[in-house]
C-alpha positions in Angstrom: -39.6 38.3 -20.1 -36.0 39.6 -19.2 -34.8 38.4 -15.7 -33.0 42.2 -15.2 -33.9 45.4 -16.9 -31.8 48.4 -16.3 -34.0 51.5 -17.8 -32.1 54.2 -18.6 -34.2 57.9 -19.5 -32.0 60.0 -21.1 -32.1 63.6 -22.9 -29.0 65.2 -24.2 -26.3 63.0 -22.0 -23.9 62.6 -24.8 -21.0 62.8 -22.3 -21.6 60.4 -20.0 -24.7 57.5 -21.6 -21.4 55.3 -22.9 -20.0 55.3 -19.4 -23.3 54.6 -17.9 -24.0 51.3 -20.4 -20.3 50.3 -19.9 -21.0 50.0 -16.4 -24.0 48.4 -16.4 -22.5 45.4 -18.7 -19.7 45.3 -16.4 -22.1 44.8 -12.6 -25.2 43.3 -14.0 -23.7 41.7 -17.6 -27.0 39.3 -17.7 -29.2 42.4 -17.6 -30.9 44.0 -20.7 -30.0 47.7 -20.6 -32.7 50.3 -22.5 -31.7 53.5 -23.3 -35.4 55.6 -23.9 -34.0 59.2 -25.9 -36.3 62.0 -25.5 -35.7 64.1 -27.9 -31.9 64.2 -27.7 -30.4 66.4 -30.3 -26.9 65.4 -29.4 -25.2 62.1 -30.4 -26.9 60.3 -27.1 -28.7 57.7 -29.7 -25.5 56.7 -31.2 -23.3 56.7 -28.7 -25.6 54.5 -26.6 -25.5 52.4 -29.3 -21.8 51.9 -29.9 -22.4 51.1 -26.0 -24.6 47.8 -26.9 -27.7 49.6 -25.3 -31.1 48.6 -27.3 -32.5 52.0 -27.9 -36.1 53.2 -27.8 -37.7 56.3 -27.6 -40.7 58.9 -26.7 -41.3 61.7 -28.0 -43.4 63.5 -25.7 -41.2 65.6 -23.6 -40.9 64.9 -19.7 -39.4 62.3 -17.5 -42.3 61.2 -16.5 -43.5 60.4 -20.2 -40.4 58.1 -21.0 -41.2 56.4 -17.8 -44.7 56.1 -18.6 -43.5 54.5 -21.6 -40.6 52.2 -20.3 -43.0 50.8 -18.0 -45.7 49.7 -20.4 -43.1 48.2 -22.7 -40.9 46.2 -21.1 -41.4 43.4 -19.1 -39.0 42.0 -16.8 -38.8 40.6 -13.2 -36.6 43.1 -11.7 -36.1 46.7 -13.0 -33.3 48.9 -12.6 -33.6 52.5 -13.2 -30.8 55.0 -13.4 -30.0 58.4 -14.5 -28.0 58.6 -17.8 -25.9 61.5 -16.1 -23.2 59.2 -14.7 -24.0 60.7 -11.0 -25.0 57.1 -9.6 -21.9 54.4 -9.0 -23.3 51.0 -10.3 -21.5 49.1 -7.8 -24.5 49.0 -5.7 -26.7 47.5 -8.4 -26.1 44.1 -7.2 -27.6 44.7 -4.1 -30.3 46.4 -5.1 -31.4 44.0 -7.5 -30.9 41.6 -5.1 -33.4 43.1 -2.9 -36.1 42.6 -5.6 -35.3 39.1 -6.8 -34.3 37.7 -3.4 -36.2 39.6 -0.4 -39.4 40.6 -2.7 -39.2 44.1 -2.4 -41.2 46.5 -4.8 -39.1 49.2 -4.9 -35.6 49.7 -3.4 -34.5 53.7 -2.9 -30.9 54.2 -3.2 -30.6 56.6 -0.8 -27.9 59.6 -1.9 -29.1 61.7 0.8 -27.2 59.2 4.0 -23.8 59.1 2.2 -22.1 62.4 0.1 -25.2 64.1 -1.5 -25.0 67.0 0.2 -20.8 67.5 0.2 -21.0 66.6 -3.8 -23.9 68.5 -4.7 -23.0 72.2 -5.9 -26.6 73.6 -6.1 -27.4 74.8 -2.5 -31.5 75.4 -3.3 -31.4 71.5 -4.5 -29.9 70.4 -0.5 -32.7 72.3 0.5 -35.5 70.7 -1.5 -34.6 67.5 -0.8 -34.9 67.6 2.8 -38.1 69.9 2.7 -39.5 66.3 0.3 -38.4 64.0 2.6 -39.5 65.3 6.0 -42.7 66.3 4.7 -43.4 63.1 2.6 -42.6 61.6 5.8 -44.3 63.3 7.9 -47.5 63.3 5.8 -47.4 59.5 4.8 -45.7 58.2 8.1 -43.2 56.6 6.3 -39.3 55.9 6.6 -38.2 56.8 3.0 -34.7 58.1 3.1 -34.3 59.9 -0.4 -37.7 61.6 -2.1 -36.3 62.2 -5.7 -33.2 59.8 -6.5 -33.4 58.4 -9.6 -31.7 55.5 -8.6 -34.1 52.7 -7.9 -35.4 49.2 -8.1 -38.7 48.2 -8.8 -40.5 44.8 -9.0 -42.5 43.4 -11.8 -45.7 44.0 -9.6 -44.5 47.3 -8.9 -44.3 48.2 -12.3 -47.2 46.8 -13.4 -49.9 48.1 -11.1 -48.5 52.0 -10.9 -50.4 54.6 -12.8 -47.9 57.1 -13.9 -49.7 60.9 -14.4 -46.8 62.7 -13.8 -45.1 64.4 -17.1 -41.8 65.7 -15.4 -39.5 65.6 -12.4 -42.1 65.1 -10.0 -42.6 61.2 -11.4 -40.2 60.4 -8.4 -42.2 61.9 -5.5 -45.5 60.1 -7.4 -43.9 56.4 -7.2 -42.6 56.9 -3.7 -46.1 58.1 -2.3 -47.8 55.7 -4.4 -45.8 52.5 -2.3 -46.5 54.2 0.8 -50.0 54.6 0.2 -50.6 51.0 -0.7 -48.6 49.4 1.7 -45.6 48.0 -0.6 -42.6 47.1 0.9 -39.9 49.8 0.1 -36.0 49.3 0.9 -33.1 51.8 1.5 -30.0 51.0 0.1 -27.2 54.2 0.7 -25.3 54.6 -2.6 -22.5 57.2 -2.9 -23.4 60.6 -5.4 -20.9 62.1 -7.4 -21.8 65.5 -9.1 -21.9 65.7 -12.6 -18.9 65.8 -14.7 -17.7 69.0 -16.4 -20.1 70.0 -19.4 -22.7 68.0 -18.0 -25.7 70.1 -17.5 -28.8 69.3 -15.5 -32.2 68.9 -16.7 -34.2 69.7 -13.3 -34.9 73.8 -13.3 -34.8 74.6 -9.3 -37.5 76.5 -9.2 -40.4 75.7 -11.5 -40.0 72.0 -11.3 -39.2 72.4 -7.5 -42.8 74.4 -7.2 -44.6 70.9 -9.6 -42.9 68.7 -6.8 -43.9 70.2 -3.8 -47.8 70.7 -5.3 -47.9 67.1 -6.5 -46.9 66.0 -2.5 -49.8 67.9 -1.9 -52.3 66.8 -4.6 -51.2 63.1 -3.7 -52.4 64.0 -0.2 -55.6 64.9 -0.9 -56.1 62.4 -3.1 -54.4 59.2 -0.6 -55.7 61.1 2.9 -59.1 63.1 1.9 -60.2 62.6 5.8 -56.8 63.9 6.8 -57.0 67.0 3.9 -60.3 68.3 4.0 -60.5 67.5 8.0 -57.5 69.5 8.5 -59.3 72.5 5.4 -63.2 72.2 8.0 -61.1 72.6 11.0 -59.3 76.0 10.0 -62.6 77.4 8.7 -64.5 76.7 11.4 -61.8 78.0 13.5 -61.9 81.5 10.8 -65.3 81.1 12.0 -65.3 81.3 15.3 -62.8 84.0 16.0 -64.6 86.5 13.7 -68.0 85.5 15.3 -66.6 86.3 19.3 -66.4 90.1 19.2 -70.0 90.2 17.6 -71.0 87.8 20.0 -69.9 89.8 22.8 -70.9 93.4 21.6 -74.5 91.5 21.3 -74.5 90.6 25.2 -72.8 93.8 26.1 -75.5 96.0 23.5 -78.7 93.3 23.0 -77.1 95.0 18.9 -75.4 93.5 16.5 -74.0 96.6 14.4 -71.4 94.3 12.4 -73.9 92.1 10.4 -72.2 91.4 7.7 -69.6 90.1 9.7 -71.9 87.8 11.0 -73.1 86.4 7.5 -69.6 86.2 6.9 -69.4 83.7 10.0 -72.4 81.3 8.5 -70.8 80.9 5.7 -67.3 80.0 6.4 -69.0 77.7 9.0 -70.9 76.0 6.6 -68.0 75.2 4.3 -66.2 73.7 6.8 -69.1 71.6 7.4 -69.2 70.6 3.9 -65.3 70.2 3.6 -65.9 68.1 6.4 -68.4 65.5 4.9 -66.5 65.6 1.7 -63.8 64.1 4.0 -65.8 61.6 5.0 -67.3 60.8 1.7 -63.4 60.5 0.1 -62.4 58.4 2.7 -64.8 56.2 1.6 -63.7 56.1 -1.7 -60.0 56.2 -1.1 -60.6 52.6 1.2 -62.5 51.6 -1.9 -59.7 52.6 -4.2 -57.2 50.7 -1.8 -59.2 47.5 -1.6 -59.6 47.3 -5.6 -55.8 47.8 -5.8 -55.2 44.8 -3.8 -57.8 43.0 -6.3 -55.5 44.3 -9.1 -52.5 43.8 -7.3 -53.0 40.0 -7.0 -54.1 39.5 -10.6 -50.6 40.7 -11.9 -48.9 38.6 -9.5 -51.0 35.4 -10.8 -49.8 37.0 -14.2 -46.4 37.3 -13.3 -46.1 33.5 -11.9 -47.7 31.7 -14.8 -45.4 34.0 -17.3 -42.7 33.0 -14.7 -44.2 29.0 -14.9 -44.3 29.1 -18.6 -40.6 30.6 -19.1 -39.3 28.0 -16.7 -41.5 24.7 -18.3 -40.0 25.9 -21.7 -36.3 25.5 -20.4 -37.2 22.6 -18.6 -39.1 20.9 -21.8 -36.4 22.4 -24.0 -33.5 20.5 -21.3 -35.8 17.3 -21.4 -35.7 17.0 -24.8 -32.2 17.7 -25.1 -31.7 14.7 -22.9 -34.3 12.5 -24.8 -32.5 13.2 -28.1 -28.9 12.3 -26.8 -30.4 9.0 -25.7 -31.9 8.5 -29.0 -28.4 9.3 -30.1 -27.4 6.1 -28.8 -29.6 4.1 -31.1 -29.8 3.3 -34.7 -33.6 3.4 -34.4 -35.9 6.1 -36.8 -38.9 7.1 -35.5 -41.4 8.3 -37.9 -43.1 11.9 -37.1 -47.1 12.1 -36.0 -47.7 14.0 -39.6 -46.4 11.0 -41.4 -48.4 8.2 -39.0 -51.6 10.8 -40.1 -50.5 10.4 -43.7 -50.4 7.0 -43.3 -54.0 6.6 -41.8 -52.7 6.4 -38.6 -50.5 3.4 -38.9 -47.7 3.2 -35.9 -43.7 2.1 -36.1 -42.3 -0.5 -38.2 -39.5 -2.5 -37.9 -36.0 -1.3 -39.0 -33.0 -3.3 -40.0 -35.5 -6.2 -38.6 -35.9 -4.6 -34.7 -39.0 -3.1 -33.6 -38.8 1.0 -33.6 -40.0 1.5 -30.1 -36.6 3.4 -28.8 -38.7 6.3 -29.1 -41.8 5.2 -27.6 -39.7 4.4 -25.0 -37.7 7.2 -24.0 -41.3 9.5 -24.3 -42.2 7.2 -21.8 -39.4 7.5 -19.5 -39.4 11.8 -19.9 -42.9 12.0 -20.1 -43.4 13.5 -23.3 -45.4 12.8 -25.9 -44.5 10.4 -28.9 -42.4 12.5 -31.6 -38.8 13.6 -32.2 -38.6 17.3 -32.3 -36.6 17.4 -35.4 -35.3 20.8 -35.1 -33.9 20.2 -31.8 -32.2 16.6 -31.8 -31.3 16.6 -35.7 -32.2 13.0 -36.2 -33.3 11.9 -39.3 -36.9 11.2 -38.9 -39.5 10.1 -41.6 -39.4 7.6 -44.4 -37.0 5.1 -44.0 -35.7 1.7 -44.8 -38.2 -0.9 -43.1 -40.9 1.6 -42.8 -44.2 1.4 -44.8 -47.0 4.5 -45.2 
């Protein structure tokens, strides 16, 4: 498991992935940085590569794919995700990582939209979009998110781990922000300057078609968090549709004892009784949203138990590779030879002879002391262990 992951999805950004990997080596130089190509048919790949990024790839189109596929393949304790477009400084990387390892957030925003998004940013409709996301995500969700679609974030390894990515394109970023508000995660601002891409540097994101998949997956992601909130909101505006058609023939029929519009009056049953329904399909949702929440805390806590014995075994190997380290250097200081388990089995399971006349029981007692098992691990302290002068078996 890597202690930092920066993923980088990337799609034609010949001009500005070497940057991007330079940059990352030079703030977070312990970090792993993957470059995942989608399809490029520029010289992204090999200039990524030059860079010292480890290169993988999907080949289904879409943002969303690549980070369907980052997140099932790597594993890390903190991940960093960034654009390959060079519009996100990495000085900030630090912190945000920070946030993660330190202050065990599950996702960290950095927030373009509180520092010069909107004085870099050339496309006018994309200013617009983003605050439309935000105060509506916001407003929907009652949350405090300060930037909907940045691609520049920080995610834990529970995070990771326990989100369901459906989204093919753009709109993955507005699925992982609703997705920790909905279950309660603990989400972190950090404001991180924009710069606008460099010249010759096209962007992916189509203003209109991919703005028009954002704004209905907000909506869809509604439904599906808040179905109380959705179809309560849906029974309420038909039964209101209802009642405002049913009042004139309500009134010619006290004023007449007729009802001359009858089909208006059908019309009013019905669009009552769907409101009715939407109503108890609320309810019903609800139900099965609270279920939904309660079985992702279930899920949530079996990858954290997953991610602390991965963690427990990663640190017991460094500590059991530093103990024998230590053991062998005090064997070091002997002339003794120990002879390996294999050979005592050989042997029928007769123990340590004498050497040059002394009892071989350095070894014996040094396991003792570390409290490790009888045996030299060969490979790690180099000491000649076996057969030997003054040894029988």
């Amino acid at each position: 498991m890597d202690k930092i992951a920066v993923l980088i999805p990337c799609y034609n950004e010949e001009k500005t992935i070497a940057k991007v990997v330079s940059d990352v080596k030079k703030f977070l130089p312990e970090a792993v940085t993957y470059v995942y190509d989608n399809n490029s048919t520029d010289r992204t790949v090999e200039l990524a590569t030059e860079a010292g990024a480890v290169i993988r790839h999907e080949y289904a189109q879409g943002k969303g794919n690549v980070i369907r596929r980052m997140f099932r393949e790597i594993d890390a304790e903190c991940y960093l995700m960034i654009d390959g477009d060079d519009t996100y400084p990495l000085d900030c990387a630090r912190e945000m990582v920070a946030k993660v390892l330190e202050h065990q957030a599950d996702m960290v925003v950095g927030d373009r939209l509180s520092s010069t998004y909107f004085t870099e940013n050339k496309r006018p409709f994309h200013n617009f979009g983003n605050s439309l996301m935000r105060a509506g995500i916001n407003g929907l969700f009652h949350s405090d998110i300060k930037d909907i679609m940045t691609g520049y974030r920080a995610f834990s390894y529970e995070f990771v781990k326990t989100f369901p990515v459906f989204s093919k394109g753009f709109e993955i970023e507005t699925e992982m922000t609703i997705h920790a508000v909905n279950y309660n995660m603990q989400v972190e601002n950090v404001v991180v300057e924009y710069r606008d891409r460099p010249q010759g540097s096209e962007s992916k994101l189509n203003t209109y078609s991919d703005g028009f998949r954002v704004i209905r997956k907000m909506l869809q992601l509604y439904k599906n968090y808040k179905p109380m909130h959705f179809f309560g909101m849906l029974a309420f505006l038909l039964a209101a549709v209802s009642v405002i058609l049913f009042v004139p023939v309500f009134l010619e029929y006290l004023n007449t004892g007729l009802v001359p519009r009858f089909p208006t009056l059908i019309a009013c049953g019905f669009i009552l009784l769907a409101g009715i329904q939407s109503f108890f399909s609320g309810m019903m949702l609800e139900v099965m949203a609270a279920k939904d929440r309660k079985d992702f805390e279930y899920r949530l806590n079996r990858v954290h138990g997953e991610h602390q014995e991965r963690k427990g075994l990663s640190y017991a190997g460094e500590e059991n590779t530093s103990q024998t380290q230590r053991r062998c250097a005090a064997l070091r200081s002997g002339m003794s030879v120990c002879i390996f388990r294999k050979n005592r089995k050989r042997s029928g399971g007769r123990g340590q002879y004498p050497v040059d006349g002394r009892i071989c029981g350095k070894h014996s007692a040094v396991d003792r002391a570390f409290g490790m098992p009888t045996g030299c691990d060969r490979s790690v302290c180099g000491l000649s262990c076996g057969r030997a002068a003054g040894t029988r078996g």
